[in-house]
C-alpha positions as CSV (number, residue, x, y, z in Angstrom):
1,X,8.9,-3.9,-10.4
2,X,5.8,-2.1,-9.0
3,X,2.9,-1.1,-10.8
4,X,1.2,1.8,-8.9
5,X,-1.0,5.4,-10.0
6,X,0.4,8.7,-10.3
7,X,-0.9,9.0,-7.0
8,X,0.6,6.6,-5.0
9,X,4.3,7.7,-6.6
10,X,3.7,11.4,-5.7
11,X,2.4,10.3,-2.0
12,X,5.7,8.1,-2.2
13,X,8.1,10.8,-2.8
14,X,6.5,13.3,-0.4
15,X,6.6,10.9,2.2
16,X,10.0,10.1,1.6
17,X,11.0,13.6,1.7
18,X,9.3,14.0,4.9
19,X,11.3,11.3,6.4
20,X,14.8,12.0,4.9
21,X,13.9,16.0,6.1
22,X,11.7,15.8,9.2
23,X,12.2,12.7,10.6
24,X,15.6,11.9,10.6
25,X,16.8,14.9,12.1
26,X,14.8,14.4,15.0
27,X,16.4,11.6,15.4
28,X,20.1,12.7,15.2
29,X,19.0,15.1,17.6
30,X,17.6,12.9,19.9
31,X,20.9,10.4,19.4
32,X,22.8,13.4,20.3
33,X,21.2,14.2,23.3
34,X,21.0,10.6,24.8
35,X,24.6,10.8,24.0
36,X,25.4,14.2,25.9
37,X,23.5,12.3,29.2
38,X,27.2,10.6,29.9
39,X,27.7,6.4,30.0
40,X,26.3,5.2,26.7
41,X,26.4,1.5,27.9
42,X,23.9,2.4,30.4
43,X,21.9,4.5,28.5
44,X,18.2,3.1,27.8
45,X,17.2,6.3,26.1
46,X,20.4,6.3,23.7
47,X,19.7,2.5,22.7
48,X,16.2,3.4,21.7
49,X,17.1,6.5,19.7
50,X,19.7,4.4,18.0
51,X,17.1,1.5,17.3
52,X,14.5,4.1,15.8
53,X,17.4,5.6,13.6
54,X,18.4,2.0,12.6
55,X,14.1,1.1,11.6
56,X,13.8,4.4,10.3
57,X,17.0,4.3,7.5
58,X,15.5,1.0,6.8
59,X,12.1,2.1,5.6
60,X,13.8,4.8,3.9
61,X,16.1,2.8,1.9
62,X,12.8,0.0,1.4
63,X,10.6,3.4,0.0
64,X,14.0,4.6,-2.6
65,X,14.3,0.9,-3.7
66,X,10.2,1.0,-4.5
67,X,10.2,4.1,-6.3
68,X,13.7,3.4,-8.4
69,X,11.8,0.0,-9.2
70,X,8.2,1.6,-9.8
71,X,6.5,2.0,-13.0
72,X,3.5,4.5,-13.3
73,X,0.6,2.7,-15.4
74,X,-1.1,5.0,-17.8
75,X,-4.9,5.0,-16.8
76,X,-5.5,6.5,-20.1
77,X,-4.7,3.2,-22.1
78,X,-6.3,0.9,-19.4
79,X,-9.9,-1.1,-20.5
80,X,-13.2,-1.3,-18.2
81,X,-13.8,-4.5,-20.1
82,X,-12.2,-6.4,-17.6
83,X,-10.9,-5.8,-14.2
84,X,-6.7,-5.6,-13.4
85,X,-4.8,-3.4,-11.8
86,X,-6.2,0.1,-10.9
87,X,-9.7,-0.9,-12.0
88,X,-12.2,0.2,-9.7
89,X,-14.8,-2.8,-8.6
90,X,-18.1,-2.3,-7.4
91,X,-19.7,-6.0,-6.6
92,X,-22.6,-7.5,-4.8
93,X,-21.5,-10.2,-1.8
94,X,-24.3,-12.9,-3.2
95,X,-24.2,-14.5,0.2
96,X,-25.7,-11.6,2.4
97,X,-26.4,-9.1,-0.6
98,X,-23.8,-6.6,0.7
99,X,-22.5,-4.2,-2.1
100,X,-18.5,-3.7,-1.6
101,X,-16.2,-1.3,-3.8
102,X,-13.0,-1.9,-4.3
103,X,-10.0,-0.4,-6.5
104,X,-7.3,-2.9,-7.2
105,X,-3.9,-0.9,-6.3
106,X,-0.2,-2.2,-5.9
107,X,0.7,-3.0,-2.3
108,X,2.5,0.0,-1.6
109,X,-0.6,2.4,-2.3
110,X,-3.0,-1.0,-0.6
111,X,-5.3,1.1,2.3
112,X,-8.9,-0.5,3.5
113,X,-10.2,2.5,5.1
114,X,-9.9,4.4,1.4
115,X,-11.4,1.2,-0.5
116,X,-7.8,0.3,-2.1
117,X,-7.0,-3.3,-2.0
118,X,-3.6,-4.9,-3.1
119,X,-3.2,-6.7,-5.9
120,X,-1.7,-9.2,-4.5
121,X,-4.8,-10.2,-2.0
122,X,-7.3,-13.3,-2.4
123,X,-10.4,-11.2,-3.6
124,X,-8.3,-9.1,-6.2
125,X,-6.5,-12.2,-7.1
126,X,-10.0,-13.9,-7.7
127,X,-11.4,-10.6,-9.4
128,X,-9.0,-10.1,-12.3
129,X,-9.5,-10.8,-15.9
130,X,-13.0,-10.4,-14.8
131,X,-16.0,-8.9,-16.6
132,X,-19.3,-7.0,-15.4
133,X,-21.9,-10.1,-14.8
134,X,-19.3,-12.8,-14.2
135,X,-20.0,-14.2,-10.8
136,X,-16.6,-15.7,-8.8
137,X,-16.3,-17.7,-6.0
138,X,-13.2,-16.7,-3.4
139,X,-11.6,-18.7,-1.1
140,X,-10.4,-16.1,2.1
141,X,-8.8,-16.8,5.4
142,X,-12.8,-17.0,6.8
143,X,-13.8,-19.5,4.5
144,X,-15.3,-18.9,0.7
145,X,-17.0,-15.9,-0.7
146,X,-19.3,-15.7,-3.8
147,X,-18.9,-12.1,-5.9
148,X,-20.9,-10.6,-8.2
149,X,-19.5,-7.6,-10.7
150,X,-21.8,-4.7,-11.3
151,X,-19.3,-2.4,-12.6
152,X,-15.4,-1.6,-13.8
153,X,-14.3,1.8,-14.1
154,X,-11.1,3.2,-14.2
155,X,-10.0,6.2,-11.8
């Protein structure tokens, strides 16, 4: 099961629709086009129409599976007392003072350059349960971090 925002399930289905509707007939028509070009066991172009077709039904059947299995939390009836999923972190890096914000999403809504971490990272890991003031150490793939929480909010 998947825990994600209203959000994330909406941009799930519309990207889903835009690859069941957009994508994939681009590439039937590019299958069918490699295949008008004559000797398909020669054909470098078919192979790599075929290949795409083959990666794209793949993510397609990985995104229905997600969303079948998905269940949207209720912001409404989560706390700011303490941080879990789709709380929104804003902390001070006690080693070189840095303040970092971060809101703790599933992995399929996860995306650095918008702040959203997964849930199941080290930092989020080492952040939950946790309240405003508590002070956590993290062990990362550079070594250990030490965290401070200024605030929880919920978006």
């Amino acid at each position: 099961m998947a825990y994600m925002s209203q959000e994330g399930y909406d941009k799930m289905i519309a990207e889903l629709q835009r690859l069941e509707a957009v994508e994939r007939p681009k590439i039937s028509a590019a299958i069918a086009e490699a295949r008008d070009k004559g000797d398909l066991s020669e054909n470098s172009e078919y192979e790599a129409a075929k290949e795409a077709q083959a990666h794209l039904e793949d993510r397609i059947n990985k995104m229905k599976r997600t969303i079948a299995e998905a269940k949207i939390v209720d912001t409404s009836r989560l706390s700011n007392e303490a941080v879990q999923i789709l709380s929104k972190v804003e902390m001070t890096n006690l080693g070189n003072k840095a303040k970092m914000t971060y809101t703790i999403v599933s992995e399929n809504e996860a995306n650095l350059k918008e702040g959203k971490i997964a849930i199941t990272t080290p930092i989020a890991q080492g952040l939950l349960n946790k309240k405003v003031g508590d002070e956590v150490e993290i062990a990362i793939p550079r070594g250990t971090i030490k965290l401070r929480i200024d605030k929880i909010s919920i978006e």
